[in-house]
Each structure stands twice: as C-alpha cells, then as structure tokens.
N, C-alpha and C positions, 0 to 999 in steps of 0.2 A: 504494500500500500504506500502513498505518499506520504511526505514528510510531517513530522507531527507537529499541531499548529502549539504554540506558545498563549496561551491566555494573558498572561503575565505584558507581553507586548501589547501596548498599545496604540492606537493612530493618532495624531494632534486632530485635536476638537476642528481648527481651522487648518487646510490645506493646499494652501496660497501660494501661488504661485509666483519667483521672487518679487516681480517688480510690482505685480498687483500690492504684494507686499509691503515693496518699500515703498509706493504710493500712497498707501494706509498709511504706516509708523509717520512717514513726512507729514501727515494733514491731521495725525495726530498730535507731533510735537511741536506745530503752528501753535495749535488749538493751545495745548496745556502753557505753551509762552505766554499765550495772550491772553489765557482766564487766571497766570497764578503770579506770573513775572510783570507785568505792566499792570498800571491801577486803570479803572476806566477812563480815564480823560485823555490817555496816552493811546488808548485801546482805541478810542472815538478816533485820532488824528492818524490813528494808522490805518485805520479800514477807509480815511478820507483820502490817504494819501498811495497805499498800496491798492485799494481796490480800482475797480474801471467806472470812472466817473464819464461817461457819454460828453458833456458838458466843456469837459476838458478838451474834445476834440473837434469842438465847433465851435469855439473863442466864449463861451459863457462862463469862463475862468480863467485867469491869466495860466498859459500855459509852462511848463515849469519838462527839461529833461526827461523828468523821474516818470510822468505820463505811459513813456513811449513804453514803459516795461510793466505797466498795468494790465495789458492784456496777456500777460503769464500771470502775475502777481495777485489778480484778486481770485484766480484758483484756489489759492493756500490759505483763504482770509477766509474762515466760519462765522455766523450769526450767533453761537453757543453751542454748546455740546452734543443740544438735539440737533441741531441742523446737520452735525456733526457728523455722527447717530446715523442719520437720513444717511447723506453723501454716502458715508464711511460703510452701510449695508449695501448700498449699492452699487459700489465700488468693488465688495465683495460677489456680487453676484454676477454682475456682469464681466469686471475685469478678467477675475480667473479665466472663465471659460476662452475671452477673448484672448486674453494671452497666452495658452494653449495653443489657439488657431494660428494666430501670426505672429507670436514670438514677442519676447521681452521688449527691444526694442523698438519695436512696428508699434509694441501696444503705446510705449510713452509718447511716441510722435504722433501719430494715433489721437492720442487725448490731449495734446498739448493744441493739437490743430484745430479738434473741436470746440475747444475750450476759448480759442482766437475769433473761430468763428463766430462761436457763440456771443461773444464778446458786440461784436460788429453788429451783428443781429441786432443785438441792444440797440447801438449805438444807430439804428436806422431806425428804429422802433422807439426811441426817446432820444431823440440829437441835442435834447435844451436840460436832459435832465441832469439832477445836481447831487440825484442818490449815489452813493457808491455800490456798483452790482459786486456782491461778494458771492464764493463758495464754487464748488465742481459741477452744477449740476448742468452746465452746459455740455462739459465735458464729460457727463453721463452721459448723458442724452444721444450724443454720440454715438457710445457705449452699449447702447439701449437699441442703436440701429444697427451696430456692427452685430448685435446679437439676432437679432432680425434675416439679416443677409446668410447670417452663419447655418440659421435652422431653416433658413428658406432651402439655401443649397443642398443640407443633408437631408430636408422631406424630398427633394427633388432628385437626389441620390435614389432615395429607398423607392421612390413613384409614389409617392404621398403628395397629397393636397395640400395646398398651403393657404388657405382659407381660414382655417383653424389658430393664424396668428391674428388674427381680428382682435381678439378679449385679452390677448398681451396688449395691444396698442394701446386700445380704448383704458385701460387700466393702467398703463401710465400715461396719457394724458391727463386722466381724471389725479393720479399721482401729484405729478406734474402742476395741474392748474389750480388745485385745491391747497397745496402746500406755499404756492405763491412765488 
C-alpha cells in the first residue's frame, strides 16, 4: 500500500501564494503604521497627500511633484482596518488563484496597472474633486476580471457554458457599489 499519511503534519490555514502574499503583509504594514505610529492629524495629511486626489490633476490644487506618484500610492492608503479587512479578503481570493495563472510577476504588474487605471477612471468620473481616493479596490476589480477570463477559458476548456458567471458579477457589483 502507499505511504503512511502523518496526522501530526499539518497545512497552513492560508496558502498564499508568495507575492499574493507579500501584497497582503505590505497593505498590512501600511495599515498598522498608520493606525498605531502616526496620530490622526498626521494620518489626515497623509491620505491628503499620498492618496489620488483627481483635483490635483486638473489645476483645482496647486500642483506639487509628489502628485505624479499618487497613482501607485493611494493603493497602500486604507480607510481602517475594515476596509482593510474588505481589500485584504479579496486580495486573498482573487490574487492566489491569479497568480497561479500568470505568475508572481505578471500578477504585481497586473495590479499595479489596474490600480493606475482605476485611478484615471476616477479622475474622468470626478476631474474637480478634492477627496482623496484611497485603498486597492480598483486594483481588485481588476483582479475580479482576471478571475472572470481565467474561469471563462477553463469552462470553455471543459465545453461548459459560461452563462453561469452572471451571479459572480452581479455580486460584486452589488459588493462593489454598496461598500462605496
């Protein structure tokens, strides 16, 4: 008979794949600088200054270098823990399977581009506005349709219907629009 399993051995709870990984721990160790190491006033000036303020790029703020790197930068910048929470499950869900498919490095480019775009998106969707857009979910969203593509092609593999991804969309849209 085969080899004798070990009970004693067991799997990690999370099975993350690395850079999914270190895309977590990163937007973890944002998060805990900025809820435990900065007081709130500090905290205010940095989500004004790292995040992506639309505003900034259609002269309704004197514009200042630092801008140009706001469309990476309010990636790393959470709302609190929960929104955290949000991102950081779905990060998990998504990401692994994605970077299985195309690899460590496709994935971070990958999500750094949707996350640019996303960015832009805003920025033609609010040109005057003076919020600062923080957090990943642009670059989920992404994520969210790489996942799409990925189960489209293996139903289409197997001769399976893909009709059936209908009640994944609508559920994160409804995700999506209701979290704000």
């Amino acid at each position: 008979s085969g080899p004798a399993i070990n009970p004693a051995v067991k799997k990690p709870f999370f099975n993350l794949p690395p850079m999914t990984k270190g895309m977590l721990l990163t937007l973890i160790a944002v998060q805990f600088l900025l809820s435990f190491a900065v007081d709130p006033a500090m905290r205010f000036d940095l989500y004004n200054r790292f995040g992506f303020v639309p505003a900034a790029f259609t002269g309704g703020v004197p514009f200042t270098p630092l801008v140009l790197v706001t469309p990476l930068t309010y990636m790393l910048l959470h709302g609190g823990w929960m929104h955290l929470a949000m991102n950081g499950l779905m990060l998990m869900a998504f990401g692994a399977g994605v970077e299985r498919w195309i690899g460590a490095r496709r994935l971070l480019v990958f999500c750094v581009l949707c996350g640019i775009i996303s960015a832009f998106v805003q920025l033609a969707l609010g040109p005057r506005s003076l919020e600062p857009v923080i957090g990943a979910s642009g670059a989920l969203s992404g994520l969210f349709a790489a996942v799409l593509v990925m189960l489209n092609q293996m139903r289409s593999r197997a001769g399976m219907a893909t009709a059936r991804m209908l009640p994944l969309v609508i559920v994160w849209v409804l995700i999506t629009v209701g979290s704000g």
